[in-house]
MARKOL-50997 format. One line per 2 residues: number of its first residue (from 0); their letters; for each residue x, y, z of C-alpha. Coordinates in steps of 0.25 Angstrom, whole numbers. Each point is the difference from the previous one (the first is absolute). Example, Ala and Ser with C-alpha at 12.3 -4.5 7.8 and 13.67 -1.06 7.14 Angstrom:
residues 2
0	AS	49:-18:31 ~ 6:14:-2;
end
This chain:
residues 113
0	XX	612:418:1378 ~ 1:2:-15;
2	XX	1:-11:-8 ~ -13:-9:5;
4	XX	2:-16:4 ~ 7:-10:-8;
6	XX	-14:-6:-6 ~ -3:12:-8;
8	XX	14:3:-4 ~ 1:-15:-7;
10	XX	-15:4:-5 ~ 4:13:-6;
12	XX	15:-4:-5 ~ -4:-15:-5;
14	XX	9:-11:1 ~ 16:6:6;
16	XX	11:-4:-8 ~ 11:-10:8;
18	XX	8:13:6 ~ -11:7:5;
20	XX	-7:-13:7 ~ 14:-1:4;
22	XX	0:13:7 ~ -14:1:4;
24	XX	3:-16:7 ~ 12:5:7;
26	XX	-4:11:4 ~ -13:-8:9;
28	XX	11:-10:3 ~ 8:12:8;
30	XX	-13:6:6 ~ -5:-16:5;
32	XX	16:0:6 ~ -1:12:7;
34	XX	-14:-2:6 ~ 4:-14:4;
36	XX	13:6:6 ~ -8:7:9;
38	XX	-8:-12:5 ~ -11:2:-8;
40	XX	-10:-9:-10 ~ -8:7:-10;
42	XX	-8:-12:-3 ~ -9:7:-10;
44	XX	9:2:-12 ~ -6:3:-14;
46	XX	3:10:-12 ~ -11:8:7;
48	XX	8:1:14 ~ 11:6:-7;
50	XX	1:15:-4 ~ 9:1:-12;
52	XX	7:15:2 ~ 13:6:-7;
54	XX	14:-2:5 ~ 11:11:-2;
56	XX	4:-4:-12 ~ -15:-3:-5;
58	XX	-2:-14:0 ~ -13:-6:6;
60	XX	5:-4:15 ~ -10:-8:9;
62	XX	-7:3:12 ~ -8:-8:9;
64	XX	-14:6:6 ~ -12:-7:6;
66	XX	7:-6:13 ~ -14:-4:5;
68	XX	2:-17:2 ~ 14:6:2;
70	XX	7:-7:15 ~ 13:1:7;
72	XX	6:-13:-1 ~ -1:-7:13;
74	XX	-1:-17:-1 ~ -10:-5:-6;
76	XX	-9:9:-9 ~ -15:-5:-1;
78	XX	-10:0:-8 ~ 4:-1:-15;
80	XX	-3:13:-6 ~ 1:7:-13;
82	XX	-6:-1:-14 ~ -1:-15:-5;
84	XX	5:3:-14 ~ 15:5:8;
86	XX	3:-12:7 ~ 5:-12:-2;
88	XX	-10:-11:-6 ~ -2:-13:9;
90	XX	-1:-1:16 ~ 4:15:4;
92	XX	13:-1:10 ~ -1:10:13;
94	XX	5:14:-5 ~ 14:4:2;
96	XX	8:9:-6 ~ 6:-10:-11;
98	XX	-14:-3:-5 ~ 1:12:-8;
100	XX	5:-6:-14 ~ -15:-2:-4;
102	XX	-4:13:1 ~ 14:6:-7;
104	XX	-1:-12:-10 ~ -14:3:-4;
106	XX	2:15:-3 ~ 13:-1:-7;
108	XX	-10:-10:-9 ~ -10:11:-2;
110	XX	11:10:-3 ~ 4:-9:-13;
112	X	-11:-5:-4;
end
């Protein structure tokens, strides 16, 4: 896929301006919504999980990749996964599909910053 993962793209292009962290946020809030739709968890989100391609109007749309640690939501989801700088600080909560905000919040911090 052209474009390469969000980590090199915020590398390359330096701190993103409020739009296009808008955009770029958005756009991996709609990805999570879908995924989560179809009953499935990521549970590995990073700027390097997510492919950074152009939409039809050219603007830098997400995709997610790296579905590894990845499960169909089913009760209870054990054990706590994912990379420690992406989840919330403090005793980690069982995994569900509303604990994404840390890993959303974080990256929209390294988009501006």
């Amino acid at each position: 896929m052209e474009g390469g993962d969000l980590f090199d793209r915020i590398v390359e292009h330096g701190k993103y301006d409020e739009s296009g962290a808008r955009l770029l946020v958005r756009s991996m809030a709609l990805a999570i919504e879908h995924m989560h739709g179809l009953g499935v968890i990521h549970r590995d989100l990073k700027p390097e999980n997510c492919l950074v391609t152009k939409d039809e109007h050219g603007n830098d749309v997400i995709k997610l990749a790296d579905f590894g640690l990845s499960v169909v939501l089913a009760g209870d989801l054990h054990p706590t996964c994912g990379p420690p700088t992406h989840v919330a600080p403090g005793e980690p909560p069982p995994p569900s599909a509303r604990h994404v905000f840390p890993a959303l919040s974080s990256t929209c911090y390294f988009l501006s910053s």
